[in-house]
N, C-alpha and C positions, 0 to 999 in steps of 0.2 A: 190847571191841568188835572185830570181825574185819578186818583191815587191808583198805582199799580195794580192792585187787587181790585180795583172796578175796572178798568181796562180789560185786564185776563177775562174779565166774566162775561163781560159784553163780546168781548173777540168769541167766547166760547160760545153764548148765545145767539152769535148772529151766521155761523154757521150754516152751509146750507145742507142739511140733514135734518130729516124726522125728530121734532124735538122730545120725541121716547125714551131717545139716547141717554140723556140726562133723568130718566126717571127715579136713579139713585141718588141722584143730586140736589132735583130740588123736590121740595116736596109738594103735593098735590098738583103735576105737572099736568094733568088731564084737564083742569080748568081753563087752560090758555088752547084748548082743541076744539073749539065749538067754532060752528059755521058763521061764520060772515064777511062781510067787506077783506078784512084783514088774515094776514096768513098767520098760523100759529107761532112762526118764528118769529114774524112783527109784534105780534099780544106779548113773546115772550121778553122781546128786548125793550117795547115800551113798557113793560112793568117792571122789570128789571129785580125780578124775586132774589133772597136772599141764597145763598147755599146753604144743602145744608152743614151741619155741623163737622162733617167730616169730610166733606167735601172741600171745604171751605178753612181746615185745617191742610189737605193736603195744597192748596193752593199757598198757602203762607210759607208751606213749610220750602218748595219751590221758588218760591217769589226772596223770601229771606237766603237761600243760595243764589241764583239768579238774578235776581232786581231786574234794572231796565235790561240787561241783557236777552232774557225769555221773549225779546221781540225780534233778537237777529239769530241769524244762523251759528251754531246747530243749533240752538235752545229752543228757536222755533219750531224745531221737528216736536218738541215734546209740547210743547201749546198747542201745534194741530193737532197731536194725539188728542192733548185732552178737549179741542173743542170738536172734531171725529167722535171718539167714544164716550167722553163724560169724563171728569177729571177721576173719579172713583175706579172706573172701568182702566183709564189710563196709567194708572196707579199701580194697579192688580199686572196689569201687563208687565209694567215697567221692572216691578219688582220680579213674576216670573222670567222676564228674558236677561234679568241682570246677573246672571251666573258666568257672564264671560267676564273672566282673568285680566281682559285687557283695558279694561275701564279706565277713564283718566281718573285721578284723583277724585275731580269735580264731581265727577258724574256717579261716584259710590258714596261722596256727601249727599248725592240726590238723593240717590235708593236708601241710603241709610235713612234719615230724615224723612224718607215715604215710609219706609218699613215701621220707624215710630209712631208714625199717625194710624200704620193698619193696627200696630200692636194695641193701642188705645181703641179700637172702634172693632172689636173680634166680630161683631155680629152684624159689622158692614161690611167688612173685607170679606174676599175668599168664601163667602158662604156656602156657594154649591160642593170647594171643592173640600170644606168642612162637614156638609153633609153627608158626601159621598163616604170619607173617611170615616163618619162617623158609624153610618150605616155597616162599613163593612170593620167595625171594631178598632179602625186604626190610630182614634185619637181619646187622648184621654179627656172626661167629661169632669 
């Protein structure tokens, strides 16, 4: 049986969505876009690329609270996220809507544990809205 964190990737990969989605994710995603026989999302799951590094931390960091669980419900909703927008993009999400109060325990080890992997990769996470801030003086450099 294929270790949890290939599972996730592939469930992520075989998504039926524009595999642009994932351009934070994996890297040099354009090379599996070129015309032929097969659809982009097939090149992408037969080749089955690596994540990247921070991609690929926020998967563990999920997988290591969750285990096999991330395949049943709710946990599932947060695996379609991330095979929907990209685990990076789902990430960002996850941590902006996690300001409600009412969180199970579980689910603020989640955010906590994402928020660690954005804190480590500052110039993956949040960068537009690092930019913005920056631009108009509100973050220190």
């Amino acid at each position: 049986m294929l270790a949890i964190a290939e599972r996730v990737k592939l469930h992520i990969y075989a998504a039926h969505r524009p595999i642009r989605r994932l351009q934070r994710d994996v890297i040099d995603i354009e090379r599996f876009e070129h015309p032929d026989a097969f659809t982009a999302r097939l090149r992408l799951l037969t080749a089955s690329p690596p994540l990247s590094s921070a991609s690929a931390d926020v998967l563990d960091a999920v997988i290591g609270i969750c285990e096999e669980r991330l395949f049943d419900e709710p946990y599932l909703l947060l695996l379609d996220s991330m095979a929907l927008l990209g685990p990076i993009a789902a990430a960002e999400a996850l941590v902006l809507l996690s300001g409600d109060s009412h969180m199970t325990e579980e689910l603020k080890s989640i955010v906590n544990a994402i928020e660690a992997v954005c804190e480590r990769y500052p110039t993956i996470f949040f960068i537009e809205a690092r930019t913005l801030l920056t631009r108009h003086g509100s973050v220190k450099r």
